[in-house]
C-alpha positions in Angstrom: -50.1 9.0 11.8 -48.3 6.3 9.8 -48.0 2.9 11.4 -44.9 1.0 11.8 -45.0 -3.0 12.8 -43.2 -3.7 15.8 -42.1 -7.1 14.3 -40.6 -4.7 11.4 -38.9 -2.1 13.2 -37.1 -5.1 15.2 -36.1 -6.8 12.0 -34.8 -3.6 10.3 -31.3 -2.9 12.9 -30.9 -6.7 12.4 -31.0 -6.8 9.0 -28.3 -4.1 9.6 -25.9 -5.9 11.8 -26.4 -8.7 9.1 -25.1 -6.3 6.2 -22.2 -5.1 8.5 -21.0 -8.0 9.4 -20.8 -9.4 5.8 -19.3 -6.3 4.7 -16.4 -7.4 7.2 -15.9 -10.6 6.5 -15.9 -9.9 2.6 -13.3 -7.3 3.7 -11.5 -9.7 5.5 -11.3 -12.5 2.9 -10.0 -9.4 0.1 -6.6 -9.2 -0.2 -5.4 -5.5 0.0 -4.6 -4.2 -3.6 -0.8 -4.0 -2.0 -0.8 -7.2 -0.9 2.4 -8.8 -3.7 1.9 -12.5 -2.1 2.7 -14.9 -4.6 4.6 -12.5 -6.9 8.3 -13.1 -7.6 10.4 -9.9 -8.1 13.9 -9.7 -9.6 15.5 -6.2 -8.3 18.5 -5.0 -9.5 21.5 -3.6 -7.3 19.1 -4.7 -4.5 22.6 -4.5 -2.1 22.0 -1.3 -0.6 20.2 1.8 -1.3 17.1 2.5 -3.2 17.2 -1.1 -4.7 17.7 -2.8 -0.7 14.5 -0.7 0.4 13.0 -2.4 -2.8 13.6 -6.2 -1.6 12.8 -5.6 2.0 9.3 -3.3 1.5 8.3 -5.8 -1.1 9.3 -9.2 0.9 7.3 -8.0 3.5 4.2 -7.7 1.6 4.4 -11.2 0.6 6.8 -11.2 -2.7 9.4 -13.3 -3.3 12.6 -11.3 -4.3 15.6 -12.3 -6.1 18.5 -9.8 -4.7 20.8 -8.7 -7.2 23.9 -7.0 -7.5 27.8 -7.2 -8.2 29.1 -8.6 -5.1 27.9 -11.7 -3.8 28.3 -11.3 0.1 26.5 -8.0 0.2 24.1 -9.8 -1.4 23.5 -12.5 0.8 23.4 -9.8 3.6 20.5 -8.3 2.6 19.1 -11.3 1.8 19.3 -12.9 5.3 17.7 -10.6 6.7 14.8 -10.8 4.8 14.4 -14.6 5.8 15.4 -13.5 9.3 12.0 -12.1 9.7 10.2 -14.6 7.6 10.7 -13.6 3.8 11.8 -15.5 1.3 14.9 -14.5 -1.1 17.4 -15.8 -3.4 20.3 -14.4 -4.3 21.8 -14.2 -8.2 25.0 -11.7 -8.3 24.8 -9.7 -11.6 27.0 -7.3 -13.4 24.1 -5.1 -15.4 27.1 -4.5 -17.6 27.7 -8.1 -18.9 24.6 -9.2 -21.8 25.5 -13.2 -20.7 25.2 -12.4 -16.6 21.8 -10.6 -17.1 20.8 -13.6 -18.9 21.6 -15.8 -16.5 19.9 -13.4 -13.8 16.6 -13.9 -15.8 17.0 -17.3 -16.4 18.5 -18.5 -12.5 15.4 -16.5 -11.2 12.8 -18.0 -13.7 14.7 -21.6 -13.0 14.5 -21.6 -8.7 11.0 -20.3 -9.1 9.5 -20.8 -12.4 7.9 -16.9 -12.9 8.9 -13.2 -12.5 6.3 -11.0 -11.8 7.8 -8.1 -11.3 11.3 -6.9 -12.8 12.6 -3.9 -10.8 15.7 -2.5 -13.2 17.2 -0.1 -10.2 20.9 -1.0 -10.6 22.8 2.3 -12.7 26.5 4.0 -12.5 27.5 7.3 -13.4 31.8 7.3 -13.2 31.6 11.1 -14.3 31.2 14.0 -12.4 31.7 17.4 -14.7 30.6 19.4 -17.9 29.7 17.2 -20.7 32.6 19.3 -22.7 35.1 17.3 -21.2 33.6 13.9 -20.7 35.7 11.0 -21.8 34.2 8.8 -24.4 34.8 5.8 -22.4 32.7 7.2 -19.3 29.8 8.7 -21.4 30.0 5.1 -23.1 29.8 3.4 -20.1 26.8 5.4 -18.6 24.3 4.8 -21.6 25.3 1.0 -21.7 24.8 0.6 -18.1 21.7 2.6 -17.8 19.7 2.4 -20.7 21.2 -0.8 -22.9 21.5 -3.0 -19.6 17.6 -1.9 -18.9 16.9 -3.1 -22.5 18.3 -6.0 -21.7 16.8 -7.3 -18.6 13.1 -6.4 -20.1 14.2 -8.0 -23.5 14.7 -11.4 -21.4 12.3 -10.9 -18.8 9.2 -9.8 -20.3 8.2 -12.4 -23.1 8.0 -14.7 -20.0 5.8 -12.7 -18.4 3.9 -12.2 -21.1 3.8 -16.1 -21.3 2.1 -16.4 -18.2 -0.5 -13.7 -18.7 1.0 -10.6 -17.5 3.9 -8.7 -15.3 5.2 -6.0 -14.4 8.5 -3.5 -15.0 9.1 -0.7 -12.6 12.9 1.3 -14.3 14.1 3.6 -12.0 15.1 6.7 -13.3 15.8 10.1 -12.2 14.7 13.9 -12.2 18.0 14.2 -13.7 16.4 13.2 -16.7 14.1 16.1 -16.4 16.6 18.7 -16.0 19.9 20.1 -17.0 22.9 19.9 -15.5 26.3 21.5 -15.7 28.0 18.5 -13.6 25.6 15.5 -14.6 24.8 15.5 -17.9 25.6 12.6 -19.1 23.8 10.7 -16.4 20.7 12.5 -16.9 20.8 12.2 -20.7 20.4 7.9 -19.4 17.8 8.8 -17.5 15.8 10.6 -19.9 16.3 7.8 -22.0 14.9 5.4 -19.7 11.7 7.5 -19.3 11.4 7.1 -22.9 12.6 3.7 -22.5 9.4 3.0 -20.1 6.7 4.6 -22.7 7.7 2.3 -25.7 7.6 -0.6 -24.3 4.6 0.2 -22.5 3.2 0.5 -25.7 5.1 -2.7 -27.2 3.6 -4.9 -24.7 0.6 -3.2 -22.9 -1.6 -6.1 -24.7 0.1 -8.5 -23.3 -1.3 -7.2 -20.0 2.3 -6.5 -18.8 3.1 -3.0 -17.5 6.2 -0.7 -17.3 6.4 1.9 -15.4 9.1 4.6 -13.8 10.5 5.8 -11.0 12.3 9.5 -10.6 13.7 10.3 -7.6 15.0 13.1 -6.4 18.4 13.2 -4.0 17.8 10.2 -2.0 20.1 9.4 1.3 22.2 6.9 -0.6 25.9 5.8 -1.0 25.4 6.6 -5.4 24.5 10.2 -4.1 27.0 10.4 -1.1 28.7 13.2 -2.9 25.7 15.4 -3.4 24.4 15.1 0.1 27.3 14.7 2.6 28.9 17.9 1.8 26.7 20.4 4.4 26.7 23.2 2.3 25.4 21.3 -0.9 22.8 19.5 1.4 21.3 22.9 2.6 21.2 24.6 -0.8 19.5 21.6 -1.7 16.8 21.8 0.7 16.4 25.0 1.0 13.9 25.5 -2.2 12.5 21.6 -1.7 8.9 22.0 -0.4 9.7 19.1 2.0 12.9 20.7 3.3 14.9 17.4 3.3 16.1 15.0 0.6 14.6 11.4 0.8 15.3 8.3 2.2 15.5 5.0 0.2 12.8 3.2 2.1 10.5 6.2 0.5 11.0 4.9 -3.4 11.2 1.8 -2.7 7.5 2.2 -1.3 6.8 3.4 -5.0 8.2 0.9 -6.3 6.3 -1.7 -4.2 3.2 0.5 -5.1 3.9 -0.1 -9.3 3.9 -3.8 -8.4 0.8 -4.2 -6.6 -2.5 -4.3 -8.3 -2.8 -0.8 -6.9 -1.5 0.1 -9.9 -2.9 -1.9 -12.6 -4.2 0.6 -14.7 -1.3 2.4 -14.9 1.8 1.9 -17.5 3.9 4.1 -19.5 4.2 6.5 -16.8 6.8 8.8 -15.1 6.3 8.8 -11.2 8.0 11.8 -9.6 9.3 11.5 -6.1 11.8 14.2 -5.0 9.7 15.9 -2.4 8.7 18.7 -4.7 12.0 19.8 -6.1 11.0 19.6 -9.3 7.8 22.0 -8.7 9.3 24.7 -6.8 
C-alpha cells in the first residue's frame, strides 16, 4: 500500500486554495481585452444611428469620444448623455464633405486631448435612389466624395499621429452593398466596395506602424439613412423573410463591432471585412 503523509495531504488543498486565489486576483488586476479606458475615439456622424450606438457603447467601456456630425445641437445631445451617466465627450461638428472641416475635426480632437486612438469613419450619404442608367453626375459625384474621398481624408490626417504615438486604430464602416448588386443602389454600393478596398491598402500602408484598419458591413440596420428600406411593411418582410435571423438589426448591434475593432480584442486583426447583416448575405 503506498503511504501518504498526513502533513502532505493537508498541504496539498492548501496549496490549492493558494493557486485559486491568485488566479483571481491576477484576473482582477487584468483589464478585459474590451476594456477602451484611456483610448480617445473620434466617430463620425456620431448624432444618431449606427455612429450614436458607436459613442455611447464605447464611452461606456472607458473611451473618450469626440461626437461628430453636421449639426451642432444634435451633437451636443448625444453628447450629454454620455456625461450624464459618467462618460466623457467632446463635441466637434463636421461636414465629411468639406477637406478644411475634417481637418480641423482631427486637429480640435488631437488639441482638447492630445491623441486619437481610434478613428471610427461611420458618417456617409447616398442622395440617389434608382438604376445607375439614370444617375445624375452630380449625385454619383457626391456619393464617392463623401464616402470614399472624405474616408481618405480623415485617415490621411488621423493616422500619421497615431502612428506617432506607437499605434491606433481605424474601423470604416461600410456596407453589404458593396458586396452585391443592386438595381436601385448602385452607386452607393460601388462607395462601399471601395471602402472595403480602401480598408485593405492602408492596412497594408501602415500595418508597421502597429496601426490597424479595419471594416464594418452591415446589413439593413433600424436607422433614419435606411428609413426607406425598412418602414415600408412589405419591403421589411421580403427582407426578413430569407435573413437567417428573421429581423434587420439595430444600431446598438454594429456599434458593438465597432467597439470590438477598438479594443485589444482585436489586435491581430487589420485589413479585414467584418459582416454583420444577420446572415443575409449567406442565405
Amino acid at each position: 500500500m503506498p503511504h501518504y503523509d498526513r502533513g502532505t495531504l493537508g498541504a496539498e488543498p492548501a496549496l490549492g486554495n493558494m493557486f485559486t486565489r491568485q488566479l483571481k486576483e491576477t484576473a482582477g488586476a487584468m483589464n478585459s481585452p474590451f476594456d477602451l479606458s484611456g483610448q480617445v475615439a473620434v466617430i463620425t456622424g456620431s448624432s444618431k444611428g449606427i455612429g450614436r450606438a458607436a459613442a455611447e457603447i464605447m464611452a461606456s467601456l472607458g473611451a473618450k469620444v469626440v461626437v461628430s456630425s453636421r449639426k451642432a445641437d444634435a451633437c451636443e445631445a448625444v453628447a450629454a448623455g454620455i456625461k450624464k451617466v459618467g462618460g466623457e465627450a467632446l463635441v466637434i461638428p463636421c461636414n465629411i464633405a468639406r477637406k478644411e472641416e475634417v481637418e480641423g475635426l482631427v486637429a480640435g480632437a488631437l488639441k482638447h486631448w492630445g491623441r486619437i486612438d481610434t478613428l471610427v469613419c461611420n458618417a456617409a450619404v447616398n442622395p440617389y435612389f434608382g438604376p445607375l442608367e439614370k444617375i445624375p453626375d452630380e449625385a454619383f459625384d457626391k456619393i464617392m466624395s463623401s464616402n470614399i474621398k472624405s474616408n481618405l481624408w480623415l485617415c490621411n490626417y488621423a493616422i500619421p499621429a497615431m502612428a506617432e504615438r506607437g499605434g491606433g486604430n481605424v474601423v470604416i464602416v461600410s456596407s453589404i452593398g458593396g458586396l452585391r448588386g443592386s438595381a436601385q443602389l448602385g452607386a452607393y454600393g460601388i462607395s462601399k466596395a471601395a471602402d472595403m478596398q480602401l480598408t485593405r491598402s492602408l492596412a497594408v500602408e501602415w500595418g508597421a506602424r502597429n496601426v490597424r484598419i479595419n471594416c464594418v458591413a452591415p446589413g439593413l440596420v433600424k436607422t433614419d439613412f435606411a428609413r426607406a428600406l425598412w418602414e415600408d411593411p412589405e419591403r421589411l418582410k421580403r427582407t426578413v423573410s430569407t435573413a437567417p435571423l428573421r429581423r434587420i438589426g439595430e444600431p446598438r448591434e454594429i456599434g458593438g463591432v465597432i467597439a470590438f475593432l477598438a479594443s485589444t480584442a482585436a489586435s491581430f486583426m487589420t485589413g479585414t471585412v467584418i459582416v454583420a447583416d444577420g446572415g443575409v448575405s449567406i442565405a
